[in-house]
N, C-alpha and C positions, 0 to 999 in steps of 0.2 A: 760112057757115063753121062754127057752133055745131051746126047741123045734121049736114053731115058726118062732124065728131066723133062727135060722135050714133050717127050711122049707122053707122061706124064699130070704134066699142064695143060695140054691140049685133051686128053679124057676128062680133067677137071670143068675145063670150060664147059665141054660140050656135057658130060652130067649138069651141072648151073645152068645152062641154056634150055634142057630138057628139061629140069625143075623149074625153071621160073614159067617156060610153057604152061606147065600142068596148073602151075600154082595160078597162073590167069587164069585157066580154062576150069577151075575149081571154085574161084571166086566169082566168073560169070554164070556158073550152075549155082552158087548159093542165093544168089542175086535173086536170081529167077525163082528157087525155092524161094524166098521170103517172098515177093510178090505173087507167088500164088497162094501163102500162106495168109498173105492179105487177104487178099479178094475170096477165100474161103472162109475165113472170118467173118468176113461180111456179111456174105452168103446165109453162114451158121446164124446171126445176128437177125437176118429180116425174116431169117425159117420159123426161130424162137418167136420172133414178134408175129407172124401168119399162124403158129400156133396158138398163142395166146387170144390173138382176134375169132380164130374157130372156139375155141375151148368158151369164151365169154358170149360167142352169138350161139352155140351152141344150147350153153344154158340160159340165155334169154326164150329160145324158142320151144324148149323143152319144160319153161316152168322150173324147171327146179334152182332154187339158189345155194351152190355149194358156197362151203365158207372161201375159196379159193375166188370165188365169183364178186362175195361180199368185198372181200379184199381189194381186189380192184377196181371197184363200184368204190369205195372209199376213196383209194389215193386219184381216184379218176375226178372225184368229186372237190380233193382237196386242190388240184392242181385246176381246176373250175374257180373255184373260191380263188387262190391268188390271181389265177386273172384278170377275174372281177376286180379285187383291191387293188391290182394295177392300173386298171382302166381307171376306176374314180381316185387314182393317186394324180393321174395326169390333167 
């Protein structure tokens, strides 16, 4: 019976020892997921903004001004404007 205990406790360990393995080697793959998750964020982020610089040189070259063009021609303008007010705040 002392035996079995035995036996017993020692398959316990080595399952725990097996689990805590995994549970590293699961935490170092999620790691790595979010870090790639990052820098694909990024990625997605400077695509959006290369998009948008085609989409606006596009319709500079083209003549036509869509309201999507006017848009940004605005806050482009507005963000012009506070820098100015910064510069003559200093």
């Amino acid at each position: 019976m002392l035996e079995d205990v035995r036996h017993h406790i020692e398959q316990l360990i080595a399952r725990y020892e097996a689990e805590k393995t995994e549970n590293n080697r699961l935490r170092q793959e999620l790691h790595a997921c979010e870090e790639t998750r990052a820098a694909l964020r990024k990625q997605i982020m400077e695509l959006e903004s290369e998009i948008q610089t085609q989409k606006l040189a596009a319709a500079f070259s083209g003549g036509i001004a869509t309201p999507e063009v006017k848009a940004k021609v605005d806050t482009l303008i507005k963000e012009i404007d506070k820098c100015i007010s910064y510069l003559e705040e200093a």
